[in-house]
C-alpha positions as CSV (number, residue, x, y, z in Angstrom):
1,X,148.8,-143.5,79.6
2,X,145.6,-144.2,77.6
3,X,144.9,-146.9,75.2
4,X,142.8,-145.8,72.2
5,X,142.2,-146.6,68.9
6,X,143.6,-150.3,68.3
7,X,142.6,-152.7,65.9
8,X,142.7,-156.5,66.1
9,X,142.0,-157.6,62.9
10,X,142.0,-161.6,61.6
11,X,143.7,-162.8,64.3
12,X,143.4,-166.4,64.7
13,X,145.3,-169.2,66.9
14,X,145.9,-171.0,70.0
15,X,146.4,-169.8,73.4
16,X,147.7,-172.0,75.9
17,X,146.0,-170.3,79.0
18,X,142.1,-170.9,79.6
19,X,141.7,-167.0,79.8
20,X,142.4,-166.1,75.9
21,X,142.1,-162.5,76.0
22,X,142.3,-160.5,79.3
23,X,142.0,-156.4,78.6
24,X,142.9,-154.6,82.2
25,X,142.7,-151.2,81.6
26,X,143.2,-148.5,84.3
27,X,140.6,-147.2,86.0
28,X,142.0,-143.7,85.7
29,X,142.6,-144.3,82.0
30,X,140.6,-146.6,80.7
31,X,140.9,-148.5,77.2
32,X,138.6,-146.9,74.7
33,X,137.9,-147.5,70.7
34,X,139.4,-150.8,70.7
35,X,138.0,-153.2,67.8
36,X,138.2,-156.2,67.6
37,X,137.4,-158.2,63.7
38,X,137.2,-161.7,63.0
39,X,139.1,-162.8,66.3
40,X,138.9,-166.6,67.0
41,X,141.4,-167.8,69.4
42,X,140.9,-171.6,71.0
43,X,142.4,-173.7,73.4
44,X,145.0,-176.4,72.8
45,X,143.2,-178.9,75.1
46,X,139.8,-178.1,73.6
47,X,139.1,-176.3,77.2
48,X,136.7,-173.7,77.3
49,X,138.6,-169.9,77.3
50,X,137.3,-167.0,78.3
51,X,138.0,-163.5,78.2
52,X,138.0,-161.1,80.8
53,X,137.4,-157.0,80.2
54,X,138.3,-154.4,83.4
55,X,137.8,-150.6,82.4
56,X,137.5,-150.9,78.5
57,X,135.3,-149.9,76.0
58,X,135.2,-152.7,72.6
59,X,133.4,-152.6,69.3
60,X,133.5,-155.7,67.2
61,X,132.3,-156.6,63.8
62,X,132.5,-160.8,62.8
63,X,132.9,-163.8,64.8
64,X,134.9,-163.0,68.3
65,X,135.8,-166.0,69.8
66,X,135.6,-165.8,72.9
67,X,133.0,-163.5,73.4
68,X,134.2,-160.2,75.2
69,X,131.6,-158.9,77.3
70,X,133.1,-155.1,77.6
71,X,131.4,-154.8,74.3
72,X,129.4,-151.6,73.0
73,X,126.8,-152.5,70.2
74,X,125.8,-150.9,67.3
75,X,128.7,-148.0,66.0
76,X,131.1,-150.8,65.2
77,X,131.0,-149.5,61.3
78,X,131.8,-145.8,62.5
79,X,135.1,-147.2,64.2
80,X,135.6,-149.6,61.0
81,X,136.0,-146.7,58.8
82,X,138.3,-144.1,61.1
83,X,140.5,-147.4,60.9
C-alpha cells in the first residue's frame, strides 16, 4: 500500500520521544505528496528532536519544527491548492 496525498496542517505539541517525527515509507511504495504546514512539535525536557525521513517525498509551507530533511522545494503552493 502507498501513502499519498496527506496533509499535516497546524499541528503543534509535545512529543515525549527525542525523534518527533519519523516518516518510514517502503522502499517498494514509497510516501509521496505529503505536506506538511505550520508543524511545530518540541520536547518536554527542552531536548533537541529530530526527525527522520526513509523513502518519502514532503513539501512544506511555514515553520516545521523539526526540520524534515526528505523535503522537495519549491511546488509546495501546487500541493496547497489540490488540498
Amino acid at each position: 500500500m502507498q501513502v499519498s496525498l496527506v496533509c499535516y496542517r497546524n499541528i503543534w505539541g509535545t512529543s515525549t520521544t527525542k525523534k518527533a517525527i519519523d516518516l518510514d515509507c517502503s522502499d517498494v511504495a514509497p510516501c509521496k505528496n505529503l505536506y506538511f504546514e505550520n508543524v511545530e512539535l518540541l520536547n518536554a525536557d527542552k531536548q533537541t528532536i529530530s526527525s527522520s525521513c526513509k523513502n518519502a517525498q514532503v513539501f512544506a509551507k511555514g515553520i516545521i519544527i523539526p526540520s524534515v530533511d526528505c523535503l522537495v522545494s519549491a511546488k509546495a503552493h501546487v500541493l496547497h491548492s489540490i488540498l
